[in-house]
LONUTI-121193 format. One record per residue (C-alpha): x, y, z. Coordinates in pm, whole numbers, padded with zeros to 5 digits, always signed. Each point is the difference from the previous one (the first is absolute). Layout:
residues N
XYZ ...
END
This chain:
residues 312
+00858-01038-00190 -00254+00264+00016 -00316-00106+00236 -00348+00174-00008 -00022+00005+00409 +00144+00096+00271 +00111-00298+00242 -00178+00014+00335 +00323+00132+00208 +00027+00294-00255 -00317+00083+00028 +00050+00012+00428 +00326+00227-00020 -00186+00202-00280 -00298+00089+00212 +00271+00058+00312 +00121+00305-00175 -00073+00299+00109 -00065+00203-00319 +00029+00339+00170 +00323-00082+00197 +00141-00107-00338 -00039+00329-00108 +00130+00212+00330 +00299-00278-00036 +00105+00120-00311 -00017+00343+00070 +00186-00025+00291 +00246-00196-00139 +00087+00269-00278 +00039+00246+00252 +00248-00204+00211 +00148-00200-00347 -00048-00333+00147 -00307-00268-00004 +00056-00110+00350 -00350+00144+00074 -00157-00223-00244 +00180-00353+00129 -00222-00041+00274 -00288-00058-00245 +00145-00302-00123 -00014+00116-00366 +00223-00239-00149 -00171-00295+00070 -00361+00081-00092 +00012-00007-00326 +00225-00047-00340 -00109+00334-00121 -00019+00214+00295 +00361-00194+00103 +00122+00112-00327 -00094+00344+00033 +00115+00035+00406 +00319-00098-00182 +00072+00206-00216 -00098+00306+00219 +00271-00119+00271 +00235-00053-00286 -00078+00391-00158 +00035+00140+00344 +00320-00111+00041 +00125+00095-00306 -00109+00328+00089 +00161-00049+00348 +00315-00039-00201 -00017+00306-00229 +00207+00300+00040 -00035+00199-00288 -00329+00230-00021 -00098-00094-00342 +00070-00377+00111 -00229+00059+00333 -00283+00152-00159 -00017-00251-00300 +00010-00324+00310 -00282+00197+00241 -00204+00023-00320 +00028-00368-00071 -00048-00097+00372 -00303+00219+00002 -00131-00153-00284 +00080-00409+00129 -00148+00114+00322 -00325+00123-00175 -00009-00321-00200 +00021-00184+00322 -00300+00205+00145 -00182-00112-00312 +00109-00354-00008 -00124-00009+00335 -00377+00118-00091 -00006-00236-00292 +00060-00331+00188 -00238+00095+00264 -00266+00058-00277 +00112-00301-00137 -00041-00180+00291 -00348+00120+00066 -00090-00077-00329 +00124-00377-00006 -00195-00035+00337 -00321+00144-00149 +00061-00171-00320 +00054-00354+00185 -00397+00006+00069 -00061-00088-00298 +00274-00166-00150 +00312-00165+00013 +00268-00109-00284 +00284-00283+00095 +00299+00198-00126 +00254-00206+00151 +00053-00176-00381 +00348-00248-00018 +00153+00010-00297 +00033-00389-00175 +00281-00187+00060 +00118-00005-00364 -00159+00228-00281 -00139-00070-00341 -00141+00301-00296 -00322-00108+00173 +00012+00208+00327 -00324-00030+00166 -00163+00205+00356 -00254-00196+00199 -00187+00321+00223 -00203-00143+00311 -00275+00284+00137 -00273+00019+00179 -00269+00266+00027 -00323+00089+00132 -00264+00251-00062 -00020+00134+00326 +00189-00044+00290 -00276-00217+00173 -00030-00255-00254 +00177-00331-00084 +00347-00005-00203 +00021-00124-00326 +00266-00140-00162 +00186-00039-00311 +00308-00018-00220 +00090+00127-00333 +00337-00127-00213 +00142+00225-00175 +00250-00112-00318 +00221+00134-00236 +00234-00121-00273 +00318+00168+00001 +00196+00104-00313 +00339-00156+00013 +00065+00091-00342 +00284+00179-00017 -00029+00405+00070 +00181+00170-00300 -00036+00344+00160 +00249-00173+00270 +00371+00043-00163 +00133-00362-00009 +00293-00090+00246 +00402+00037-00098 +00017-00345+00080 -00214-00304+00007 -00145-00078+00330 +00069-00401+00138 -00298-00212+00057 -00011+00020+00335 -00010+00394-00009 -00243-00020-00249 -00264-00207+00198 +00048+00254+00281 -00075+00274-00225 -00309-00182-00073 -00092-00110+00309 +00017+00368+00139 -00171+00128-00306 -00281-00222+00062 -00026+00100+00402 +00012+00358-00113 -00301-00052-00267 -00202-00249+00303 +00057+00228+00296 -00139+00329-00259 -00315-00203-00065 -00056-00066+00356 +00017+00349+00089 -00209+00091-00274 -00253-00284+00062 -00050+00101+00394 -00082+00362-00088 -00193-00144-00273 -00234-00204+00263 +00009+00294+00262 -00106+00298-00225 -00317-00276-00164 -00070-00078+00388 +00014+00327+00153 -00192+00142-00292 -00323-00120+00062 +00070-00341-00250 -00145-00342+00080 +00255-00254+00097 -00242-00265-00082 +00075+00106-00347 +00362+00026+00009 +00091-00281-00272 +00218-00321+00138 +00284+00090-00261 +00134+00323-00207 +00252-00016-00264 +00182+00356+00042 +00132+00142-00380 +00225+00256-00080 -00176+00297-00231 +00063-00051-00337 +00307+00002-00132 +00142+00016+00330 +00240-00312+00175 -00053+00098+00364 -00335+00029+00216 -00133+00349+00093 -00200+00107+00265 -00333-00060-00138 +00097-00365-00104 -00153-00195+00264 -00357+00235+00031 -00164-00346-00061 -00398+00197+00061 +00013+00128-00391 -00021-00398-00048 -00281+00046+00211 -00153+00291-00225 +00114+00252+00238 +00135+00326-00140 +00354+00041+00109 -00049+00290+00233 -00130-00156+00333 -00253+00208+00165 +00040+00139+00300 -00156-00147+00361 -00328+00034+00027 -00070+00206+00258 -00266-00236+00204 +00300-00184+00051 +00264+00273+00099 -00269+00112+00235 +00029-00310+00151 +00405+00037+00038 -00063+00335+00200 +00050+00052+00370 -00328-00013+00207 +00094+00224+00293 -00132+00354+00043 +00183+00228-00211 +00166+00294+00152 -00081+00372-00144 +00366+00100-00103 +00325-00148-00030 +00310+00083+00310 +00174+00230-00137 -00361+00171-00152 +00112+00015-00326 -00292-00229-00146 -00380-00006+00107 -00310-00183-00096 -00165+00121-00327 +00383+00118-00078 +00086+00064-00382 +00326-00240-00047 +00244-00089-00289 +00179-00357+00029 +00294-00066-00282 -00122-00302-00081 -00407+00048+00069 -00041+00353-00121 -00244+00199+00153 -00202-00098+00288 -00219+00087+00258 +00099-00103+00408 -00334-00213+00132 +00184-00157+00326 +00308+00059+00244 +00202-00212+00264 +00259+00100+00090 +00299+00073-00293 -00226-00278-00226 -00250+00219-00184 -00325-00138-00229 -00053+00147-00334 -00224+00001-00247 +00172+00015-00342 -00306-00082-00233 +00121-00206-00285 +00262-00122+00194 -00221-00103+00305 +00029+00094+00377 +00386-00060+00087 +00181-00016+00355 +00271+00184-00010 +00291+00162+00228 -00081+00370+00070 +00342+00131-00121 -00081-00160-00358 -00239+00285-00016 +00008+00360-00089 -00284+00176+00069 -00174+00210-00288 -00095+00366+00049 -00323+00073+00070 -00225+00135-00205 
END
């Protein structure tokens, strides 16, 4: 089951990594066609994603290892290339995901370690613990929110009906795996749900002690804007962003430095984020730059997620 954090020993072997020998690893390894220069690094145990893609790089490499033709060698180095750059990026994104839970867990927290019941009924129901704080000096609060649903077990006529009738006992399994499928989508959906009211500047003393999630009309299954519970609340369904008093408060004391090591990004630097859009750089350390990205707030981000914009 999908969780919303990263366990504590991920987080360790995350911050281990060495970003930039990552990235000499993996060129090195295409120019010698093996990823024994990466194995050292301990990629495969760090985390599922960045295991996945160390993976499949070792596994492209030697398929190109074991081409002959030159048609069959240039279409394997071109996948290789392309695993090993998805490794270099998988690698950035679970260190800024890791900074970000760590700066994120000032403020809040959500139990996402959720059991499933022992047996199901069509009433699946999510209980979400949390706590949260306003600052990062102040006391916790706590509170919990259950989330319900009735599930359809009507029969689904868009579903062509089996050659042969299924036994009892095959047909309670069906059911009872249905149901998991339906109870284990709502939790997902009601974590997120909890996270984006929480880290959007919402009250969690007004967080209501019980939701029922609904599918949109004329729908049988649960979207993903079936458990944003705050439009009970009178809440328009687009949160707003963090205001930025808080992020301010989620941003790195220390001196900042006046460019970043490789010099590609200074202070006052016009930059362009994918997800952020355009920004302006107000604080270095490092590879982890500050910028301001005006509706979207002041972010801390890797340097590589940035491309600098021309000057004017």
């Amino acid at each position: 089951m999908d969780r919303l954090y990263l366990s504590d020993r991920e987080i360790i072997a995350i911050k281990a990594i060495d970003a930039n020998a990552v990235r000499e690893g993996v060129r090195q390894a295409l120019d010698e066609g093996s990823a024994s220069s990466l194995r050292c690094l301990h990629l495969s145990v760090t985390h599922d994603g960045i295991a996945h893609h160390f993976g499949r790089f070792e596994r492209d490499l030697a398929d190109h290892a074991k081409a002959k033709a030159a048609a069959k060698r240039k279409a394997t180095w071109s996948r290789a290339w392309e695993s090993g750059d998805d490794l270099i990026h998988a690698v950035h994104a679970a260190k800024e995901r890791a900074e970000k839970q760590e700066l994120e867990a000032q403020l809040l927290y959500i139990d996402d370690l959720i059991r499933p019941p022992y047996r199901f009924s069509d009433r699946v129901q999510v209980d979400i613990y949390y706590r949260w704080r306003e600052t990062p000096e102040a006391a916790w609060k706590s509170g919990t929110i259950a989330f319900f649903h009735n599930v359809d077990m009507s029969r689904d006529y868009t579903v062509p009906e089996p050659a042969r009738k299924p036994s009892k006992a095959k047909l309670e399994a069906q059911r009872e795996a249905t149901l998991f499928d339906r109870w284990d989508h709502l939790r997902w959906l009601a974590l997120q749900a909890v996270r984006e009211y929480l880290t959007t500047g919402g009250d969690g003393s007004l967080i209501p002690e019980q939701y029922e999630a609904k599918p949109a009309r004329g729908e049988r299954y649960l979207n993903n804007f079936s458990c944003d519970f705050w439009e009970a609340l009178g809440e328009p369904r687009g949160r707003r962003r963090l205001p930025l008093s808080r992020t301010e408060q989620l941003l790195p004391g220390s001196e900042s430095v006046a460019a970043t090591p490789d010099g590609l990004l200074t202070l006052e630097a016009r930059v362009t984020h994918k997800l952020f859009g355009e920004g302006v750089v107000t604080h270095i350390e490092g590879d982890k730059v500050v910028a301001d990205f005006g509706a979207c707030g002041s972010k801390r981000v890797m340097a590589s997620f940035l491309k600098r914009m021309a000057d004017e």
